[in-house]
Residue, then its C-alpha position, 0 to 999 in steps of 0.5 A: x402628111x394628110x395631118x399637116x394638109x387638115x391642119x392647113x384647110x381648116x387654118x384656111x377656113x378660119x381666115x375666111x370666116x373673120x375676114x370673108x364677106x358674106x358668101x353664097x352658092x349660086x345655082x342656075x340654068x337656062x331654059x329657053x330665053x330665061x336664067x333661072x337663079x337659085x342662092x343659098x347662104x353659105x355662111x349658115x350651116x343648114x342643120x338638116x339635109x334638105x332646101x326647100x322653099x321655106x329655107x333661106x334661098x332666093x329664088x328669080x328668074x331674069x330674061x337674057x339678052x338673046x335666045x342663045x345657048x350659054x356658055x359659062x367661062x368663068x367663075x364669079x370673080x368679085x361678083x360678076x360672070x361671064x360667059x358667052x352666047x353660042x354661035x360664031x357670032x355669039x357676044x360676051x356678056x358680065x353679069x352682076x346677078x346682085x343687080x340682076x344686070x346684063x353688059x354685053x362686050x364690044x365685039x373683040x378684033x378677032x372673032x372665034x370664026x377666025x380662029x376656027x377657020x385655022x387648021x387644028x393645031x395652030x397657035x397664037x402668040x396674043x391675046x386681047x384685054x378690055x378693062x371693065x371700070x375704065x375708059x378703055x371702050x374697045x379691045x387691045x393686044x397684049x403680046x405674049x412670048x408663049x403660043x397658046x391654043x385658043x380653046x372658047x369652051x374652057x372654063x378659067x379661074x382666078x386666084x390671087x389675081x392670076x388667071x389660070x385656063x388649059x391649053x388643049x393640051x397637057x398645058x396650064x396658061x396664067x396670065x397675071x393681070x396686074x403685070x399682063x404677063x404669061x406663063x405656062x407650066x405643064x400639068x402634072x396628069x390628065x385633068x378635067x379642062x372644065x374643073x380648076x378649083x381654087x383649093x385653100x388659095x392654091x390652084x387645084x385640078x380634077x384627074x380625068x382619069x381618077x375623080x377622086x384624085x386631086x391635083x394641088x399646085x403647091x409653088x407656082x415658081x418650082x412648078x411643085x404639084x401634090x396630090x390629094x385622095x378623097x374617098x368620096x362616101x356616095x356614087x358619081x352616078x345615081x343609077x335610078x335617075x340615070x345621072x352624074x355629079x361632078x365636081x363644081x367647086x369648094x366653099x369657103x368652108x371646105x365642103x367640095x361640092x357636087x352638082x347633077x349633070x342634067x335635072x328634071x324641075x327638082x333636084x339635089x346636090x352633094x356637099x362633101x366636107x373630106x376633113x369632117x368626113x361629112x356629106x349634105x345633101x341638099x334637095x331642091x323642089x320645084x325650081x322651074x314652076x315659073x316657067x311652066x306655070x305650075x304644069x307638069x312637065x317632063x323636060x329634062x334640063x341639061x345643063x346646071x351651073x354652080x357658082x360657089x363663094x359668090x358674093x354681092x356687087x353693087x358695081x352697075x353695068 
């Protein structure tokens, strides 16, 4: 079995390779009004352990449309992102780092305070969709026979077109955006909200209660899910700095990537290949200096999001 599902993957990365465009791994956080952005080509295997500033990573920082807290909550689809600015008020905002371009969304009909002010546990049975590229200017409902928990900190994914989010419960929402359509499967185990994984063009989860256990979704239509072991060769902690890696997501070559939960002005990331049984890490040196203007500092950023098989969009906002 974990023959045939090696043969798969590296079957799957060999696809990618001749038909994929140029992909990177996006790196960012905010520190105060500012997005700092680090990209690292994904299609050259860097040979030693190490990113420095000498090695082929763009490095910019861009201000952002408000002083907010960020939330991601999605993935880079087709090269673009989106995430939302904190408050009851916060607007959703695509951005397109290749053009280093913000659009900030019109105001949905139903705003998060409205949802919030329900009491705990109450569903809805619609949705709203607002189409980029069209000529729809505003939000419209699409009604759905499944009631749904609306939760604004999971993070969705998509894959093969279908948008893939947890419910506060122990239930998986898709929404297919070519027919609008909903479904909802239960999910197989406890898993981490913020971490579905596209695993090979197969919707993958982390087990909350094992990080070594991968959940796979083998057929959409029977609801037949595996599950995969991975004996990850490094600590989730790092005890010396006090800090936890979790897993980001998966390259196109099949390298799981973990990422810092908090980081001072340098850090390091893990990339783990489980066929290869390989790991690299990468360090990276000094990423906030132009916010500090070369000083010293001691700040610890919080919050590190990873974006992998990010690819370019010349699509203007």
């Amino acid at each position: 079995m974990e023959q045939e599902e090696n043969k798969k993957r590296k079957n799957y990365q060999r696809r990618n390779t001749l038909t994929s465009p140029l992909s990177s791994l996006l790196l960012c956080f905010q520190k105060d009004d500012n997005l700092f952005v680090s990209s690292i080509p994904q299609h050259t295997r860097i040979s030693n352990r190490s990113c420095s500033s000498s090695q082929p990573i763009d490095r910019y920082h861009m201000k952002l449309p408000e002083n907010d807290r960020i939330y991601f909550s999605t993935e880079s689809v087709h090269g673009l992102i989106c995430f939302k600015e904190s408050g009851e008020s916060g607007n959703l905002i695509v951005w397109n780092p290749s053009r280093k371009q913000f659009l900030t969304l019109p105001k949905p009909r139903m705003r998060w305070s409205d949802r919030e002010g329900v009491p705990f546990g109450s569903y809805y049975d619609e949705c709203e969709v607002l189409t980029l590229g069209s000529t729809q200017e505003s939000w419209r409902t699409v009604r759905t026979t499944y009631k749904y928990y609306a939760y604004k900190f999971t993070s969705g994914i998509c894959i093969k077109g279908v948008i893939y989010y947890q419910r506060h419960d122990l239930v998986l929402v898709s929404f297919d955006v070519r027919s609008e359509k909903f479904g909802m499967r239960l999910l197989p185990s406890d898993i981490h909200y913020e971490t579905l994984i596209n695993y090979g063009g197969r919707l993958a989860c982390l087990d909350k209660n094992n990080g070594r256990r991968l959940w796979i979704l083998e057929d959409v239509e029977k609801d037949k899910w595996s599950h995969q072991d991975f004996l990850v060769p490094f600590g989730h902690h790092d005890l010396s700095l006090s800090i936890h890696f979790s897993l980001k997501g998966i390259t196109q070559a099949g390298e799981f990537i973990y990422v810092p939960n908090a980081f001072h002005k340098s850090f390091y990331i893990w990339l783990f290949d489980p066929v290869r049984n390989s790991r690299r890490r990468l360090e990276f040196n000094r990423l906030a200096d132009d916010e500090e203007n070369g000083a010293q500092t001691r700040h610890m950023f919080k919050c590190l999001y990873a974006f992998p098989n990010h690819i370019e969009s010349q699509m203007s906002l």
